[in-house]
Z-matrix of the N, CA and C atoms (Angstrom, degrees):
N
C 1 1.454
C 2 1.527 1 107.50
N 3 1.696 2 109.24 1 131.96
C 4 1.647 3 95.34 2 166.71
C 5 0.900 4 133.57 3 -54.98
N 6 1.591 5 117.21 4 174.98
C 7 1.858 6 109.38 5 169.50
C 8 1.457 7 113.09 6 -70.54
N 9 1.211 8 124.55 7 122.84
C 10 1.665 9 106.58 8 171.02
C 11 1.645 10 115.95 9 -130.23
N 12 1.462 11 106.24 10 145.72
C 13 1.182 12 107.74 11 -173.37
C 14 1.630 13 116.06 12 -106.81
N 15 1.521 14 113.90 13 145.39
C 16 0.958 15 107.98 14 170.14
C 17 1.761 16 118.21 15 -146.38
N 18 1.143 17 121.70 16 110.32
C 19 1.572 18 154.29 17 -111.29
C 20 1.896 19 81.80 18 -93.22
N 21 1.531 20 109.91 19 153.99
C 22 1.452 21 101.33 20 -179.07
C 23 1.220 22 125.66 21 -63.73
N 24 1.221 23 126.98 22 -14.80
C 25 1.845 24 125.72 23 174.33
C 26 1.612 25 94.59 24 -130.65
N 27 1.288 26 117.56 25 64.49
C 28 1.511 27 110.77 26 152.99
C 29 1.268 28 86.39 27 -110.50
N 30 1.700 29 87.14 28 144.84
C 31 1.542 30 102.75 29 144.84
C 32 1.556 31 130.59 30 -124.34
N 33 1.134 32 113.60 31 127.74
C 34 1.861 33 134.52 32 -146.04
C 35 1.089 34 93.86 33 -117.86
N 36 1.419 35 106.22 34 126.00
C 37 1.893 36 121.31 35 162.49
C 38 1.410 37 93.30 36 -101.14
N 39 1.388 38 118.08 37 136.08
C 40 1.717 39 133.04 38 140.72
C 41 1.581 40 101.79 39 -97.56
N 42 1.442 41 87.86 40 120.55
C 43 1.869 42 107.09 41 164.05
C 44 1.686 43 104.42 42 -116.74
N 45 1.002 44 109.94 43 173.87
C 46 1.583 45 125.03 44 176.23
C 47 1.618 46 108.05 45 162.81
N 48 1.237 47 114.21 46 178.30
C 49 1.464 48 122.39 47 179.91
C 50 1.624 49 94.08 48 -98.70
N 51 1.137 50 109.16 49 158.47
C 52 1.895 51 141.72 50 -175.02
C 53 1.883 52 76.21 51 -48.51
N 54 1.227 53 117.43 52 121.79
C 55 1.353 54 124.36 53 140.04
C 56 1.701 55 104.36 54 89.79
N 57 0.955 56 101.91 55 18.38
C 58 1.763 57 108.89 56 170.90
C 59 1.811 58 118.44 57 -101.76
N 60 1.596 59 103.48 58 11.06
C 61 1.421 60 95.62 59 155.32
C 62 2.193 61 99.95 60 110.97
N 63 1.161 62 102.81 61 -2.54
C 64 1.644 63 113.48 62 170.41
C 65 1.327 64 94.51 63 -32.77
N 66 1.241 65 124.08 64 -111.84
C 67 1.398 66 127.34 65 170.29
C 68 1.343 67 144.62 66 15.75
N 69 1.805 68 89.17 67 -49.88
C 70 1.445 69 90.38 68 -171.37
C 71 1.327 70 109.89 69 -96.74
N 72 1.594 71 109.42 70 -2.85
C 73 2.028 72 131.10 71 173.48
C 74 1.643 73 92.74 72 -57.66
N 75 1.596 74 114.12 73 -60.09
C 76 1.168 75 117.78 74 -167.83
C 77 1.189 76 118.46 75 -73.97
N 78 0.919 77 126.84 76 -50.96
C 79 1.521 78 108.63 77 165.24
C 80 1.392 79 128.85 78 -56.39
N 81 1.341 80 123.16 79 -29.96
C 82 1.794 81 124.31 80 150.97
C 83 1.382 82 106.67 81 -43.09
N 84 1.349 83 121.05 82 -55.11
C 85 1.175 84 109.95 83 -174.93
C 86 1.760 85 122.89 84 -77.04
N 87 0.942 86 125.52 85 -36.50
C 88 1.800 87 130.28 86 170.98
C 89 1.229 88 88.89 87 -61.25
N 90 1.149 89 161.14 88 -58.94
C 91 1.673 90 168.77 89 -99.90
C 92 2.095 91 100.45 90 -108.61
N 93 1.822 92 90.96 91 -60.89
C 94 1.278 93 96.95 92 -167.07
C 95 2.437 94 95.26 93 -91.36
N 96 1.030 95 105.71 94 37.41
C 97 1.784 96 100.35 95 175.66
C 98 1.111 97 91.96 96 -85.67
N 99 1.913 98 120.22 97 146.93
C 100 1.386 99 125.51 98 166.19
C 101 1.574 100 103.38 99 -70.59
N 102 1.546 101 102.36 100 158.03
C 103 1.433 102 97.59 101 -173.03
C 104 1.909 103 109.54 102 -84.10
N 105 1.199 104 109.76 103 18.57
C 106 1.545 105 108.47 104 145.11
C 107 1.367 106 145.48 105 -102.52
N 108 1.401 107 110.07 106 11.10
C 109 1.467 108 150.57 107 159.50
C 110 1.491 109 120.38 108 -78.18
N 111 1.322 110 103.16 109 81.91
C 112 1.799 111 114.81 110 -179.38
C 113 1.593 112 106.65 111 -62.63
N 114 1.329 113 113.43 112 107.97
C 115 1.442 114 122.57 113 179.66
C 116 1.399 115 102.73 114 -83.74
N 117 1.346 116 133.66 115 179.86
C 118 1.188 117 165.39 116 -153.16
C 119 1.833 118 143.36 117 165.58
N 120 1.110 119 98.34 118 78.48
C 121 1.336 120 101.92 119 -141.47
C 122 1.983 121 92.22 120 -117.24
N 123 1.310 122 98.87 121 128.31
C 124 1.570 123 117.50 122 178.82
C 125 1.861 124 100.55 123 -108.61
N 126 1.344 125 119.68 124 106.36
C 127 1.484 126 116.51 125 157.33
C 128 1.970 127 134.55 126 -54.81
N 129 1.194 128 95.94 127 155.38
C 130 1.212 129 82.11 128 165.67
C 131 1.225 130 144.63 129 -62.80
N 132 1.609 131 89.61 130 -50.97
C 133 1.563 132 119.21 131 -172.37
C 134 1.934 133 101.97 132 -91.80
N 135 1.229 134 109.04 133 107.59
C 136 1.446 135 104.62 134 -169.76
C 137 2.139 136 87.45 135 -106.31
N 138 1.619 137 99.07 136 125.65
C 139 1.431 138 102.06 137 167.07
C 140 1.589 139 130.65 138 -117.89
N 141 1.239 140 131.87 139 167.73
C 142 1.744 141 121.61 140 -168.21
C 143 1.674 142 110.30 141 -46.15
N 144 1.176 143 121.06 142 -11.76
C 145 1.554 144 121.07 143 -164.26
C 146 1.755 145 92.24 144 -88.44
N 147 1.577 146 116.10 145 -68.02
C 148 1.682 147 112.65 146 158.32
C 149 1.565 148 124.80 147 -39.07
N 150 1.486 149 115.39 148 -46.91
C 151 1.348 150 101.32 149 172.28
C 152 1.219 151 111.73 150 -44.88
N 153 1.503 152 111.21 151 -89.96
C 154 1.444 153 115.99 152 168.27
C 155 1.685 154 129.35 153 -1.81
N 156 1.094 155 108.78 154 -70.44
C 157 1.314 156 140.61 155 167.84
C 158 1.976 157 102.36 156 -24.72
N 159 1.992 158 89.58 157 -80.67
C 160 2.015 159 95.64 158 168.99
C 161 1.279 160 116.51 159 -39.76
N 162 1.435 161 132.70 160 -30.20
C 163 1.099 162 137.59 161 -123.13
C 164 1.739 163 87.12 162 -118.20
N 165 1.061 164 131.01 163 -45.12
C 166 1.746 165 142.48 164 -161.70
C 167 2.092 166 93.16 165 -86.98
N 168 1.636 167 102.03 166 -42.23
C 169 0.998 168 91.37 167 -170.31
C 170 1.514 169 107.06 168 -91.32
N 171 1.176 170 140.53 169 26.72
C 172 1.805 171 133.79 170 -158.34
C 173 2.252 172 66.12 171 -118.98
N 174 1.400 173 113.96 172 -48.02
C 175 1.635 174 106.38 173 -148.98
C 176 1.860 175 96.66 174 -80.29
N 177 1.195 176 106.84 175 2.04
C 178 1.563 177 103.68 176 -162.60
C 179 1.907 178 110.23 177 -94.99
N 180 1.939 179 99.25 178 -22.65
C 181 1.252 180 114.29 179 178.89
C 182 1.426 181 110.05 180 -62.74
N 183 1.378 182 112.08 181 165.68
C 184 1.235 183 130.73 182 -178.77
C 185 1.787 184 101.28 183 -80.83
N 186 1.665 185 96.04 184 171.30
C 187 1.452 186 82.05 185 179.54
C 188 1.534 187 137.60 186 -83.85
N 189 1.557 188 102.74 187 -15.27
C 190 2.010 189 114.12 188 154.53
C 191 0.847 190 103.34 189 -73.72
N 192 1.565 191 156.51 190 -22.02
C 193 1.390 192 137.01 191 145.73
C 194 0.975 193 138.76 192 -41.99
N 195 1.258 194 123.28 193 -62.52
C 196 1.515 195 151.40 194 162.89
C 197 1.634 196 104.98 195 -37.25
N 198 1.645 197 108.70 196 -63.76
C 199 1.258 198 116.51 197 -179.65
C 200 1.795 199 109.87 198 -59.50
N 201 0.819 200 113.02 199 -37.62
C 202 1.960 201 101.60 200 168.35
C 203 1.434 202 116.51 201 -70.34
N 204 1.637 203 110.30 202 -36.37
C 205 1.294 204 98.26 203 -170.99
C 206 1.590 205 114.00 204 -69.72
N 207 1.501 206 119.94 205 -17.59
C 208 1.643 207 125.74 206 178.03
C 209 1.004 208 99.11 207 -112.97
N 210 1.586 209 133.98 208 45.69
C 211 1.314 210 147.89 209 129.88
C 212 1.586 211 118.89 210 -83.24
N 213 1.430 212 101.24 211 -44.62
C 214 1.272 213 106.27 212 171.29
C 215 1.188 214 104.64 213 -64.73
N 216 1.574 215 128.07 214 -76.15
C 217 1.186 216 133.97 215 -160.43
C 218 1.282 217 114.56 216 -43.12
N 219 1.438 218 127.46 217 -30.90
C 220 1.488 219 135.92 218 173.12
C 221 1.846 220 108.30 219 -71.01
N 222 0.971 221 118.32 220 -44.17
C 223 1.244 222 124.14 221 -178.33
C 224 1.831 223 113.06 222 -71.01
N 225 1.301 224 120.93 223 -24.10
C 226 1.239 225 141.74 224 123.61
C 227 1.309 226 120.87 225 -46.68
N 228 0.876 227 126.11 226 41.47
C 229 1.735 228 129.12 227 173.10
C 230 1.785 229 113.83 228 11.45
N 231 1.251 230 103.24 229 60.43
C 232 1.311 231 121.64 230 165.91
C 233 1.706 232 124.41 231 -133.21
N 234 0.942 233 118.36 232 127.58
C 235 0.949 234 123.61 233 172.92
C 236 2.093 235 140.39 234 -51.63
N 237 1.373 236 105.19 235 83.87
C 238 1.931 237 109.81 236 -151.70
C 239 1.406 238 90.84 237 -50.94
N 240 1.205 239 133.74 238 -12.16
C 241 2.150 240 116.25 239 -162.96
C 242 1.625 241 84.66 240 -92.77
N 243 1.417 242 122.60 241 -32.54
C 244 1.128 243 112.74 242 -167.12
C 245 1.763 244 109.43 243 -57.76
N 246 1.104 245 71.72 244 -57.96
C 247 2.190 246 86.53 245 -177.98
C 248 1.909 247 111.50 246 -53.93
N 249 1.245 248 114.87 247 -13.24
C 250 1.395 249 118.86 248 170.82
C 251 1.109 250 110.53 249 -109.04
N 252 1.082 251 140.69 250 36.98
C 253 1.261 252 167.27 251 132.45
C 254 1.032 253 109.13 252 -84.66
N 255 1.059 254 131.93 253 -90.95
C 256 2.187 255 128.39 254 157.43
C 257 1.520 256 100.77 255 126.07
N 258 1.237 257 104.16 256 -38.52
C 259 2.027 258 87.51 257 -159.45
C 260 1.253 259 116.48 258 -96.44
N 261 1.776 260 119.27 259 6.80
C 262 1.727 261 108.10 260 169.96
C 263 1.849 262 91.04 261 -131.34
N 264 1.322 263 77.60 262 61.47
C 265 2.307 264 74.83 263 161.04
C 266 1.554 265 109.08 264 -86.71
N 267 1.153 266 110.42 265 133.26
C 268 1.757 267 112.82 266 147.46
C 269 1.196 268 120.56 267 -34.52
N 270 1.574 269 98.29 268 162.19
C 271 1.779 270 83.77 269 138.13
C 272 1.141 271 153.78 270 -95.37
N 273 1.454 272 105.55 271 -12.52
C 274 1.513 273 108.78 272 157.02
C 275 1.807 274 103.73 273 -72.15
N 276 0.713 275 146.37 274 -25.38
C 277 1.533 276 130.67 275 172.80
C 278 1.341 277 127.33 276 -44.56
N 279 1.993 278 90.31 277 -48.45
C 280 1.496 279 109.22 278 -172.13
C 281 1.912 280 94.19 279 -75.83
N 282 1.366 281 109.29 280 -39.01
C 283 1.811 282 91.03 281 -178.69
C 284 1.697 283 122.95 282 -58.75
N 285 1.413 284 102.83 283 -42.32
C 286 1.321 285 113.97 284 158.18
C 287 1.056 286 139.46 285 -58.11
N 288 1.208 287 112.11 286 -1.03
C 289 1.872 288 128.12 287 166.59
C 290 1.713 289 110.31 288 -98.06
N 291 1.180 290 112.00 289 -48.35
C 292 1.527 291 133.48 290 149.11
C 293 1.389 292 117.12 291 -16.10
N 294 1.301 293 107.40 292 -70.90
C 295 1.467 294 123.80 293 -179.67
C 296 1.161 295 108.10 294 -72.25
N 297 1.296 296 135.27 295 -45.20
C 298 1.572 297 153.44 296 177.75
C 299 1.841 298 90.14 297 -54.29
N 300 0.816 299 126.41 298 -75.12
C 301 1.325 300 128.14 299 -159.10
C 302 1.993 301 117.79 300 -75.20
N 303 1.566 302 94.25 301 0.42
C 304 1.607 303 117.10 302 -177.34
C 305 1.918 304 91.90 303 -97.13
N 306 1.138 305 115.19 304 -50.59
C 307 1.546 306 122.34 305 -157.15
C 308 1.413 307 91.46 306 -76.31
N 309 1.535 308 125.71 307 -47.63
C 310 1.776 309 100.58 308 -165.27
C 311 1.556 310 102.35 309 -83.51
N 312 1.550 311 127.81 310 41.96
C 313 1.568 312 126.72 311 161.17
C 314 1.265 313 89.17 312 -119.40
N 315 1.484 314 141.35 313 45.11
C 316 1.350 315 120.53 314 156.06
C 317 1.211 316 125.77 315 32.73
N 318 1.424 317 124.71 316 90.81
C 319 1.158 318 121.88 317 -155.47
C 320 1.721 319 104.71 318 -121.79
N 321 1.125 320 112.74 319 153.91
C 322 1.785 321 112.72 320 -165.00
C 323 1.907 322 72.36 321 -79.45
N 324 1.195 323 111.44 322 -76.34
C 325 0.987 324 135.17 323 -163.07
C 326 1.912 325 144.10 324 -73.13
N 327 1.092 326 114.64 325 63.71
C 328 1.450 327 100.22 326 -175.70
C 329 1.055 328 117.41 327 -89.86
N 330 1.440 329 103.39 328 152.75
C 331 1.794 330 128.14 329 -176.35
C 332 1.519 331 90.21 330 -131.45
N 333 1.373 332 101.33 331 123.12
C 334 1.529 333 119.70 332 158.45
C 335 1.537 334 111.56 333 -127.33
N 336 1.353 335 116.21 334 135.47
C 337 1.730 336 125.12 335 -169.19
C 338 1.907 337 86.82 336 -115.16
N 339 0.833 338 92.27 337 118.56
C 340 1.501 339 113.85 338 158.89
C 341 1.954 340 103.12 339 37.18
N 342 2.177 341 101.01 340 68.49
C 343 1.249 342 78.34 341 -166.85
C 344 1.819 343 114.02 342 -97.53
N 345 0.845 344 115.96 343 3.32
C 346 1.558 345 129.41 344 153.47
C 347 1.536 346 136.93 345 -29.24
N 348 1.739 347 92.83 346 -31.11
C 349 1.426 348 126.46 347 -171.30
C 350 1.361 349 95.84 348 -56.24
N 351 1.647 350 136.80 349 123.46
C 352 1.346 351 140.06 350 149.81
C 353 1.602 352 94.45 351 94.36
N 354 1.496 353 142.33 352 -12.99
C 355 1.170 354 136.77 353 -169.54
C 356 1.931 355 107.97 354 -84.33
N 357 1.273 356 115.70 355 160.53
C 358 1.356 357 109.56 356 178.36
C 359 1.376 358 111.91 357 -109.63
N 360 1.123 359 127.35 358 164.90
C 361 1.282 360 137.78 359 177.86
C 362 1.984 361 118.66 360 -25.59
N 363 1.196 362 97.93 361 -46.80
C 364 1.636 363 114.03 362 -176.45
C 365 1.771 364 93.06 363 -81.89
N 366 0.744 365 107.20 364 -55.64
C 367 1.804 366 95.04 365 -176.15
C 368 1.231 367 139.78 366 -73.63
N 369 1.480 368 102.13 367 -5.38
C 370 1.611 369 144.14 368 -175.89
C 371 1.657 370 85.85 369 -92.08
N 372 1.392 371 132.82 370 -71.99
C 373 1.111 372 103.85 371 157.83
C 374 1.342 373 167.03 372 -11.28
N 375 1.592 374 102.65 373 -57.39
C 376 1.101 375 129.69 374 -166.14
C 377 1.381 376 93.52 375 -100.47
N 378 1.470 377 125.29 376 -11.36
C 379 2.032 378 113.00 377 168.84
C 380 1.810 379 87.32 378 -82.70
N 381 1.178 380 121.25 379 -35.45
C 382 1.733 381 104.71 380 -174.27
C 383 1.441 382 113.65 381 -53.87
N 384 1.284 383 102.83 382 -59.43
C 385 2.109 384 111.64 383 166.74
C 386 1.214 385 109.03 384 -18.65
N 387 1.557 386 117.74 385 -62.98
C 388 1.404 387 121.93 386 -160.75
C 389 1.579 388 111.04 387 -93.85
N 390 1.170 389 114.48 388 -23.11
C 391 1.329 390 98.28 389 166.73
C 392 1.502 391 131.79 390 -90.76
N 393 1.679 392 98.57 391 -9.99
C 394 1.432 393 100.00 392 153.08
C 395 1.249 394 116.11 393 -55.93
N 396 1.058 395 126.68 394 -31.64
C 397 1.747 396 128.00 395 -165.58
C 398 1.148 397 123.54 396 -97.74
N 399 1.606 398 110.08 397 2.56
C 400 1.302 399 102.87 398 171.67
C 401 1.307 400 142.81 399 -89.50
N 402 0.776 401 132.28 400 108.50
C 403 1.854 402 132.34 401 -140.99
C 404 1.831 403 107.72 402 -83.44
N 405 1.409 404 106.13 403 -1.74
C 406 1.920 405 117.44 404 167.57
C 407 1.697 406 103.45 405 -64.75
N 408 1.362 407 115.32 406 -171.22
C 409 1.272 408 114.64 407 152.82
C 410 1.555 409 97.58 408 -88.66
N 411 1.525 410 88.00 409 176.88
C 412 1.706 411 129.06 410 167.42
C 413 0.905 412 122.90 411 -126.45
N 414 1.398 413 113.81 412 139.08
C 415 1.485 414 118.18 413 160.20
C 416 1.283 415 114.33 414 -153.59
N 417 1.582 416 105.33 415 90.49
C 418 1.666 417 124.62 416 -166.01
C 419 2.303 418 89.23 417 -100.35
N 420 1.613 419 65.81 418 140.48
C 421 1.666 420 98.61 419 -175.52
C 422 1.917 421 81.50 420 -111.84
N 423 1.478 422 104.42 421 125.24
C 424 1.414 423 119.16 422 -179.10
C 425 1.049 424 118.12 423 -148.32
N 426 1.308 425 143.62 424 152.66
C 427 1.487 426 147.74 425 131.59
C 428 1.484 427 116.27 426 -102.40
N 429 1.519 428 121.00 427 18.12
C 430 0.787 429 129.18 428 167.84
C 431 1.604 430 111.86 429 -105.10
N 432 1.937 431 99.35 430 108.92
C 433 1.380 432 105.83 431 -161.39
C 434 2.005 433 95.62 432 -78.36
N 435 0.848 434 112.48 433 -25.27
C 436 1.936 435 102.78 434 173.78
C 437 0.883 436 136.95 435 -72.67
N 438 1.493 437 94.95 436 -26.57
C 439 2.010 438 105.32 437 170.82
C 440 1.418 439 106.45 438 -70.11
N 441 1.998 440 110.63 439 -45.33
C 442 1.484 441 111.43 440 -162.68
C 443 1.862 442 98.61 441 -55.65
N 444 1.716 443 100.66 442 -55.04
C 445 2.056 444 93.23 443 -165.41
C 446 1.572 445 92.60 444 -59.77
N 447 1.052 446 133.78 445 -43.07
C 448 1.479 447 102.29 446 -166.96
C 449 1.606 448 123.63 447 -83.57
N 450 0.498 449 126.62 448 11.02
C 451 1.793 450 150.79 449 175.95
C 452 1.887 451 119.98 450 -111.20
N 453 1.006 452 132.19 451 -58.52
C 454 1.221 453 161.68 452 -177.37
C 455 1.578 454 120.62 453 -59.95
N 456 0.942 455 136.48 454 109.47
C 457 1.618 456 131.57 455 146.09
C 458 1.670 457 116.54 456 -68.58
N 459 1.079 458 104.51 457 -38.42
C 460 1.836 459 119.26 458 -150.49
C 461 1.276 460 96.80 459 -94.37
N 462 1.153 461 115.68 460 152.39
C 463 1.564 462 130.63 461 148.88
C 464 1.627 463 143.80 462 -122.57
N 465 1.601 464 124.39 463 74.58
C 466 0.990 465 98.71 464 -135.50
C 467 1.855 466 84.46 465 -106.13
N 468 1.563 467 139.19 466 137.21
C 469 1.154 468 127.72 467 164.27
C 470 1.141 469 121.53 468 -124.05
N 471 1.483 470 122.96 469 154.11
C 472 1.623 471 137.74 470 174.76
C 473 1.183 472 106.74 471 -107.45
N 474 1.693 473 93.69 472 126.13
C 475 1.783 474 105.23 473 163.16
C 476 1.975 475 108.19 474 -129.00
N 477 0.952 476 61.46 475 144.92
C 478 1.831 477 72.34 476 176.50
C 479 1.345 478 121.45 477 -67.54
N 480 1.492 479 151.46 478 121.07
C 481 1.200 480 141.54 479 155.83
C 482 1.677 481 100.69 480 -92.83
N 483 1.540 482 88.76 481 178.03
C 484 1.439 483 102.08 482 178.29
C 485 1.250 484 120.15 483 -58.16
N 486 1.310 485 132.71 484 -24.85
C 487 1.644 486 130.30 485 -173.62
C 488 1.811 487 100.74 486 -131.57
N 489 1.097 488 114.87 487 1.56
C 490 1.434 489 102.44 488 -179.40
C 491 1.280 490 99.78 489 -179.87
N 492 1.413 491 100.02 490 172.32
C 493 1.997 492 113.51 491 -172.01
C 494 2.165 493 105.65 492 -94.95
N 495 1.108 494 93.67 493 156.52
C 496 1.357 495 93.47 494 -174.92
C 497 1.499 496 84.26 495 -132.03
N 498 1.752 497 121.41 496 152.05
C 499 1.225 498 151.91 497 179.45
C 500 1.301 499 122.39 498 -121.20
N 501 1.115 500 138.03 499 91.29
C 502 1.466 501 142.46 500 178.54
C 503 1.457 502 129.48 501 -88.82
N 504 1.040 503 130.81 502 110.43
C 505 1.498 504 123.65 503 167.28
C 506 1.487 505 100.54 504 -73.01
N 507 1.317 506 114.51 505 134.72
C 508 1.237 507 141.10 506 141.28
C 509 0.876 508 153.85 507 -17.80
């Protein structure tokens, strides 16, 4: 993978087609952060070990902790009593707890992979609000072409050739 840079308040969409190498951009990039670069990174694929995981760590915070992190999640059009409850989250709930619990560590840096996934129309929204506003970088993994222009400066995409992946800025 090349070297690539991405400046403290850019915000960078990676697009590509299913299997042209998304993934492996992002992990080059979380991989090569100096270790004074607070990452923040939400997956795509969220499984029972991460549920779990959001779920041990949302009940383990203090209570000004706790209370920001179901600030977000409320402002995310989710419901905070729901999530303290714990054992019938969605999956957009559980991503939105994810993210909730990524944003109050102040992060230089967020990486979100496909965070739209399981969210509805109103809350899909309301991640654009906030990620307009976030003054860290970005680096949203999307196929969501409305979130990327309204969120986004950057363009960076992967396409597959026959023997190897190609990377484009935008």
């Amino acid at each position: 993978v090349p070297e690539l840079w991405i400046s403290p308040t850019d915000h960078v969409v990676l697009t590509g087609a299913n299997g042209t190498g998304k993934s492996l951009v992002v992990r080059s990039v979380i991989e090569s952060v100096p270790d004074n670069v607070k990452v923040a990174y939400v997956p795509q694929d969220v499984g029972p070990e991460e549920r779990e995981r959001a779920l041990r760590h949302l009940r383990d915070q203090d209570q000004e902790t706790k209370g920001r992190i179901l600030s977000i999640v409320a402002r995310l059009n989710s419901d905070p009593d729901k999530l303290l409850d714990g054992d019938d989250l969605s999956p957009g709930e559980l991503r939105k707890l994810m993210l909730a619990e990524q944003l109050v560590t102040n992060p230089n840096l967020l990486v979100l992979d496909e965070p739209t996934n399981h969210l509805d129309v109103g809350s899909i929204e309301a991640l654009q609000e906030m990620l307009s506003g976030f003054s860290g970088a970005l680096l949203l993994v999307t196929h969501d072409r409305q979130l990327s222009e309204a969120v986004t400066q950057i363009g960076w995409e992967t396409i597959q050739g026959e023997s190897l992946m190609r990377l484009l800025v935008v």
